[in-house]
Each structure stands twice: as C-alpha cells, then as structure tokens.
C-alpha positions as a Markdown table, in Angstrom:
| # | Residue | x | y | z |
|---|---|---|---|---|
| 1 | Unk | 101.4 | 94.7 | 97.9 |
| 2 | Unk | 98.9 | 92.5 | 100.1 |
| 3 | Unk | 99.2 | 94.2 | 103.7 |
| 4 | Unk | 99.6 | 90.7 | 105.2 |
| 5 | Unk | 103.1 | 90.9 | 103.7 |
| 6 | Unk | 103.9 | 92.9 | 105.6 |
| 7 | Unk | 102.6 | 92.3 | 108.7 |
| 8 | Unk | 104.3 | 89.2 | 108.2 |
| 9 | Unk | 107.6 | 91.1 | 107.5 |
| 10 | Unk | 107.3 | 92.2 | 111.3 |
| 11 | Unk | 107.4 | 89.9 | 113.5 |
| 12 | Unk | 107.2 | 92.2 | 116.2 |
| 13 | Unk | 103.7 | 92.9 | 116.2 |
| 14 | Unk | 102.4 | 90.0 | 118.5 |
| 15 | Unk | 104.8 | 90.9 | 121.0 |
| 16 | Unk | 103.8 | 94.3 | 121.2 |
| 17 | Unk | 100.2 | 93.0 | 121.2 |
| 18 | Unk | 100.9 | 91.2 | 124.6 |
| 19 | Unk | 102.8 | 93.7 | 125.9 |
| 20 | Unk | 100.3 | 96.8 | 124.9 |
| 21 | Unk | 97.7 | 96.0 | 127.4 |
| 22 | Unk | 100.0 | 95.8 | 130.3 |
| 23 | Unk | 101.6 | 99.0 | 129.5 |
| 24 | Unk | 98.5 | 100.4 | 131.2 |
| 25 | Unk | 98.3 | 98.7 | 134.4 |
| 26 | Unk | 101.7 | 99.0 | 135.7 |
| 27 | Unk | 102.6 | 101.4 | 137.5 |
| 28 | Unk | 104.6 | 103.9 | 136.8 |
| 29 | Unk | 108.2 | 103.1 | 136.9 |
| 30 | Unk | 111.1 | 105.3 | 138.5 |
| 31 | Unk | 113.7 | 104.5 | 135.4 |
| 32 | Unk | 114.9 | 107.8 | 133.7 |
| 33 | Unk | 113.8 | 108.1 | 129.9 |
| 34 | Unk | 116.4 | 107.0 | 127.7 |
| 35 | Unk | 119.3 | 109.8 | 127.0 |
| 36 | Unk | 119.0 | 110.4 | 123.0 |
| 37 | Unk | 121.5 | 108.2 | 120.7 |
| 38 | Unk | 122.3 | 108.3 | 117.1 |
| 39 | Unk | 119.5 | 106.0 | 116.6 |
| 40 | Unk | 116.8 | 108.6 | 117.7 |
| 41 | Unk | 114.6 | 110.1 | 114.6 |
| 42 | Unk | 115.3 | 113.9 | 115.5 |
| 43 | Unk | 113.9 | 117.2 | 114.4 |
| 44 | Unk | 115.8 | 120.7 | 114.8 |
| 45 | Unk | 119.5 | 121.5 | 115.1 |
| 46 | Unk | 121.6 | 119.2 | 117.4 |
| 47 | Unk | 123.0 | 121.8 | 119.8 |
| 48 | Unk | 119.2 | 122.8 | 120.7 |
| 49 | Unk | 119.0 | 123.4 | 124.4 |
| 50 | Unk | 116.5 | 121.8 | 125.2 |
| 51 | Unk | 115.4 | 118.3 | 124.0 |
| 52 | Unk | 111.9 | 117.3 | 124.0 |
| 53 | Unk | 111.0 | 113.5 | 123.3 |
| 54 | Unk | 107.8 | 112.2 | 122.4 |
| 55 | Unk | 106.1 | 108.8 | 122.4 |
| 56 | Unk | 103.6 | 108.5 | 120.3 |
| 57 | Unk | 102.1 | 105.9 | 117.8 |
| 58 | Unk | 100.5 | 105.9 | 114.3 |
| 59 | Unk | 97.5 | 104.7 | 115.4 |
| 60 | Unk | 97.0 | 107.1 | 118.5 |
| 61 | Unk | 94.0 | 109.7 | 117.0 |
| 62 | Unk | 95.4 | 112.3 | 120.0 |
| 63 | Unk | 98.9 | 111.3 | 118.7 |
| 64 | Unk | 97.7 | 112.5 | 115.2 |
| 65 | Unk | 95.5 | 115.4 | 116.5 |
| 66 | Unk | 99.2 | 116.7 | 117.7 |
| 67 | Unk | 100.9 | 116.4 | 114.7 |
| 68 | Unk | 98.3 | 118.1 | 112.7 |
| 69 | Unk | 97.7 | 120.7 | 114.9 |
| 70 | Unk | 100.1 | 121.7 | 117.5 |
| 71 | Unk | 103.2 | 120.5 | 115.7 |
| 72 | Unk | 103.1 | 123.5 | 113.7 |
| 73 | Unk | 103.0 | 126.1 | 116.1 |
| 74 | Unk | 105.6 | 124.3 | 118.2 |
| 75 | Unk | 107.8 | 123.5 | 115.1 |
| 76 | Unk | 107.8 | 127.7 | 114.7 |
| 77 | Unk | 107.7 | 128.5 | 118.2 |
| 78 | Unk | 110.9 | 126.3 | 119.1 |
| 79 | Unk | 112.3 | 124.0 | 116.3 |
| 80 | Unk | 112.8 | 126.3 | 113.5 |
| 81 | Unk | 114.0 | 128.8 | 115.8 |
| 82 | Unk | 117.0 | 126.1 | 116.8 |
| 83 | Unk | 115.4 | 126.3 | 120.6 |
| 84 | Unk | 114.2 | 122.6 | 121.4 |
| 85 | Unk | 115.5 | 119.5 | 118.9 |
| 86 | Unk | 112.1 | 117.5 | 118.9 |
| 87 | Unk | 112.9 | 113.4 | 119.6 |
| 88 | Unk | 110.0 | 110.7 | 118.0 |
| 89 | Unk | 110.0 | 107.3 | 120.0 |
| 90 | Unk | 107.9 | 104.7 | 118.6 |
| 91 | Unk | 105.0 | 103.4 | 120.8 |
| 92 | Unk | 102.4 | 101.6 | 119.0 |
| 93 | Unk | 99.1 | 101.0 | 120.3 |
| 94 | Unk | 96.2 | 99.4 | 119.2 |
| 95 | Unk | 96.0 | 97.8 | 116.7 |
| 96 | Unk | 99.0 | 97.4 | 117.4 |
| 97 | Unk | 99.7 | 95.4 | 114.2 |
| 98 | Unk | 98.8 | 97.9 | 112.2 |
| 99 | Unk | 100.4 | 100.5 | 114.6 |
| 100 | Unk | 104.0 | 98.2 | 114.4 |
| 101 | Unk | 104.1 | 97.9 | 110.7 |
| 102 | Unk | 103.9 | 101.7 | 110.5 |
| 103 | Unk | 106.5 | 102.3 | 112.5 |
| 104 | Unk | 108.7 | 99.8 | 110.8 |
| 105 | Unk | 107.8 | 101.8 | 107.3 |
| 106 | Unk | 109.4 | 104.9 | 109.1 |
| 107 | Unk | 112.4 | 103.3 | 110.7 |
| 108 | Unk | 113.3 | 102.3 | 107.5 |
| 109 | Unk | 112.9 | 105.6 | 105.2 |
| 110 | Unk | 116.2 | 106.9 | 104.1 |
| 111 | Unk | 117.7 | 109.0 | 105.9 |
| 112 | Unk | 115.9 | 112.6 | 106.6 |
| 113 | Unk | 112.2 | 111.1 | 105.4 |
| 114 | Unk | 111.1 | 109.7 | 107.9 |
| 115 | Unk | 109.2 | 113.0 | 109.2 |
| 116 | Unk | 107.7 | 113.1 | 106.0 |
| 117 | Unk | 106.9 | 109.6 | 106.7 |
| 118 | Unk | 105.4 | 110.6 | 110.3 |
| 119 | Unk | 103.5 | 113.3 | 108.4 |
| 120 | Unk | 101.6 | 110.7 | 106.1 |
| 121 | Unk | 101.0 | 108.7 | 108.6 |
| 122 | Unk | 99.4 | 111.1 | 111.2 |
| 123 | Unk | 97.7 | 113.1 | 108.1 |
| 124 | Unk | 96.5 | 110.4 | 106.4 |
| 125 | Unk | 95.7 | 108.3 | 109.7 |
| 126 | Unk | 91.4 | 109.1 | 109.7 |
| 127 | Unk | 90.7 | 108.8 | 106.2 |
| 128 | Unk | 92.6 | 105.4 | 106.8 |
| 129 | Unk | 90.5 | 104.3 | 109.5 |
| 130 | Unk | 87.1 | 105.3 | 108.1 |
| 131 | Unk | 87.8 | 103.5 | 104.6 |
| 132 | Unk | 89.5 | 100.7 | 106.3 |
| 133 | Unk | 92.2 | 100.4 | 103.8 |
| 134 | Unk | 95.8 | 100.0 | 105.5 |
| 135 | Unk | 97.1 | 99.6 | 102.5 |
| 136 | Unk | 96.7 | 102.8 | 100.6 |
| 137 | Unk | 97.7 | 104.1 | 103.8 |
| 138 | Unk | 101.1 | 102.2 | 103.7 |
| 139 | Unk | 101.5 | 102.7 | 100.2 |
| 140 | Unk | 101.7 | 106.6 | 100.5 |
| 141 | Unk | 104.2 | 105.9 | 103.3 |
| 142 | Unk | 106.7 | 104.3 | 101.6 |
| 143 | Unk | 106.0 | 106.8 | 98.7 |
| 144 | Unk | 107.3 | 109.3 | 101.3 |
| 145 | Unk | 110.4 | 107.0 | 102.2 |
| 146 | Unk | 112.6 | 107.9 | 99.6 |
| 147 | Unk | 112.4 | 103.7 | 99.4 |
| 148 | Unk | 111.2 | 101.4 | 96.8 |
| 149 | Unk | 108.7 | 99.4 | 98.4 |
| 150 | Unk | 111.7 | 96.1 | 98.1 |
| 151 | Unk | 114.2 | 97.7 | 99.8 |
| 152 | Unk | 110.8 | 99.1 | 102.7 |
| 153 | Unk | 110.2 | 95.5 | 102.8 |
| 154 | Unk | 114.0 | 93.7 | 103.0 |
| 155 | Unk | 114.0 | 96.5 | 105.7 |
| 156 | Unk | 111.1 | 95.0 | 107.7 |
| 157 | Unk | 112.2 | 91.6 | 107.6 |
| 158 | Unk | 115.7 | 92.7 | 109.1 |
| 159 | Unk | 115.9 | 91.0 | 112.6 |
| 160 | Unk | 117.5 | 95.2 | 113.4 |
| 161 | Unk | 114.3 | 96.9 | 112.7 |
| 162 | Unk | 112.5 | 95.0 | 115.1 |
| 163 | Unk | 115.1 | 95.2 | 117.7 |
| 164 | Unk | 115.3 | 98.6 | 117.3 |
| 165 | Unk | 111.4 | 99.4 | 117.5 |
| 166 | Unk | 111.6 | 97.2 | 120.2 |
| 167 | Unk | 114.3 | 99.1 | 122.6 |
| 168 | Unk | 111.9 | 102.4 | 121.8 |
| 169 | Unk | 108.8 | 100.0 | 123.7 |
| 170 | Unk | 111.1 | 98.8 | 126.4 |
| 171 | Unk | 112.3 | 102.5 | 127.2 |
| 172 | Unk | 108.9 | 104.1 | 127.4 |
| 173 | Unk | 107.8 | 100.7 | 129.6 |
| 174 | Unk | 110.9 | 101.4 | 131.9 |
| 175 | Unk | 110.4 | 105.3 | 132.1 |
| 176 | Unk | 106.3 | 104.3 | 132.9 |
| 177 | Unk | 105.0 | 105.9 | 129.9 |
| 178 | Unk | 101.6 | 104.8 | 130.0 |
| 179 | Unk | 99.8 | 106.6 | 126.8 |
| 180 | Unk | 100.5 | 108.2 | 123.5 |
| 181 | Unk | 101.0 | 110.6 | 122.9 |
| 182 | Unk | 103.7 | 111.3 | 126.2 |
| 183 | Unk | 106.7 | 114.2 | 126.9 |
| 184 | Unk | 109.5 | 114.4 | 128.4 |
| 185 | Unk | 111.2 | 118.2 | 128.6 |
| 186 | Unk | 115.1 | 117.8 | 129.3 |
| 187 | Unk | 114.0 | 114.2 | 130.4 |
| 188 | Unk | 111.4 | 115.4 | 132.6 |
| 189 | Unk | 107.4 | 114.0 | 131.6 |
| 190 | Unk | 105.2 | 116.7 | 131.2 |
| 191 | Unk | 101.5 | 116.1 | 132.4 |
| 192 | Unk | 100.1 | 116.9 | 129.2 |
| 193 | Unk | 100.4 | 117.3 | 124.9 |
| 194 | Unk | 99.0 | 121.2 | 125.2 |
| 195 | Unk | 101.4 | 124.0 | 123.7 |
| 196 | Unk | 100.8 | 125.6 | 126.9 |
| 197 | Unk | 101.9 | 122.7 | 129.1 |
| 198 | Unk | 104.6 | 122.1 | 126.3 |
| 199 | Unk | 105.9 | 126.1 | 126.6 |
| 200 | Unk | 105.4 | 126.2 | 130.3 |
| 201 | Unk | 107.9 | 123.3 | 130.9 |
| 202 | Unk | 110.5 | 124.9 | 127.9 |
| 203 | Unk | 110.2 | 128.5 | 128.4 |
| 204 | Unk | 111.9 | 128.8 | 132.0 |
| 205 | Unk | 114.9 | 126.6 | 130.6 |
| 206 | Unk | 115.4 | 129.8 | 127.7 |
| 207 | Unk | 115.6 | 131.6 | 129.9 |
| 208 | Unk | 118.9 | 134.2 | 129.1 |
| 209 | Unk | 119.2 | 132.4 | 125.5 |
C-alpha cells in the first residue's frame, strides 16, 4: 500500500489542515461539549457515572505520553472498576494529514478494535516519527482493525467517515478545545491530562457510590 492512497482516500485532511492553525487563536468558545451518541468510541460499562471525554490526536506526542502512561492507571483506577466510561474524540493536529488518516483507520475498525487501534497508534507513534515510515505505522493499524486493508480503505473513501471525523473537529472547535490532548469530566474541561487533576475532578462525583 503506497501511503498516498490513502491520504488520497481522505479527503478531509486539507480541511483540517486550514482549520488546525486557527483552532489556536480563537478564543475559547462558551458552547457545551457535545453530550455522547452512539457514534462515540467508548471505553468502560455504559451506566458509568461519570463520563470522561477526551480529545486527542495520533500525532499529539503528550496525547501518546497519556496513553502509554497514565491510561493504565486510570483504566484500573476508574474504567475497569465500571466508575468513569472513558469517550475518544478525534482531533488531529499536525501533520494533520498524517494525523486525519489515522483517525480514519480507527473509525473504521470493526466494531470493539478500535482501542486496539488507538493503542498502535499512540505505542507505535515515536518509532514512527523517528524512522519516518507512516506506512508501517498504518499497516500495524489496520492489522489491529479486525479489517482487511480493502474494506480499511472502501471505508476511507466513504463520504460518512469524513463527515463523521469531521463533527468530532467541529465539536471540540465549538466547546474551545484548543490542544490535545483536552478533558472534559461530566462535560466539565479539566485544566490538565495529570491523574491527579483527572481524580481530583472524578473523585468528589463518587462520592457515596
């Protein structure tokens, strides 16, 4: 697979490459973040009382720093404990081509990969920048997918994926997200991506459960 191909497949990319740069020098908006829909990628039980969404992008190194490192203490802290359902919204950054074709890989794993998409992509998301080589990157992806890489592809080129990647970039624009990775608590931001920030905002909202 030539990586072109798929960046191709998406055309989504240059809008999000216009509409990157602006996300940091508007101010923040007053719009309430998006209430979670059958569409949202979702980790932890469904009746969790408290929902925490992030925004975060494949190509945000603090986005992948999260995963790798607090994501597992917070996954047993809260998640597998059925506390706090965890909510990934896609905001790519730069390069945001790159960063838009990723996403498009995970929106279109089968159904219950695509946070063994996320995983790749965040593990994997260094040794992809210091070779250079997207495409190894993307291949393990949509090795992860539970896809073949013609239906990963078909997907891309659906008019849908883009719409949908596209409504998570509007959302985080309205709600004045300005950076990856960003949290909201119960739709509340949070002012930063530390398990202590994290369990200061979550903890009083246990409180009696």
């Amino acid at each position: 697979m030539n990586m072109k191909t798929l960046w191709r497949a998406l055309p989504l990319t240059a809008a999000l490459m216009t509409a990157a740069p602006a996300l940091a020098s508007e101010p923040a908006a007053s719009a309430p973040v998006p209430a979670v829909t059958a569409a949202d990628r979702v980790l932890g039980r469904a009746d969790a009382p408290v929902t925490v969404i992030e925004y975060a992008s494949f190509t945000c190194s603090h986005c992948a720093d999260w995963t790798n490192d607090v994501l597992p203490t917070f996954k047993a802290r809260y998640i597998d404990t059925g506390k706090v359902k965890l909510v990934f919204r896609d905001l790519p950054t730069q390069p945001a081509q790159i960063a838009a074709t990723a996403a498009g890989i995970g929106r279109c794993a089968a159904p219950g990969k695509f946070f063994d998409v996320a995983h790749h992509f965040m593990a994997g998301q260094a040794a992809a920048f210091a070779s250079g080589n997207a495409r190894d990157w993307y291949m393990g992806a949509i090795a992860a997918s539970g896809r073949t890489q013609p239906q990963i592809e078909a997907c891309l080129a659906d008019p849908a994926t883009q719409q949908s990647l596209q409504r998570d970039v509007d959302g985080a624009i309205a709600a004045g997200v300005e950076g990856t990775p960003s949290f909201f608590v119960n739709g509340q931001r949070v002012a930063d991506h530390s398990i202590e920030t994290l369990s200061a905002a979550i903890d009083p909202l246990l409180k009696g459960r």
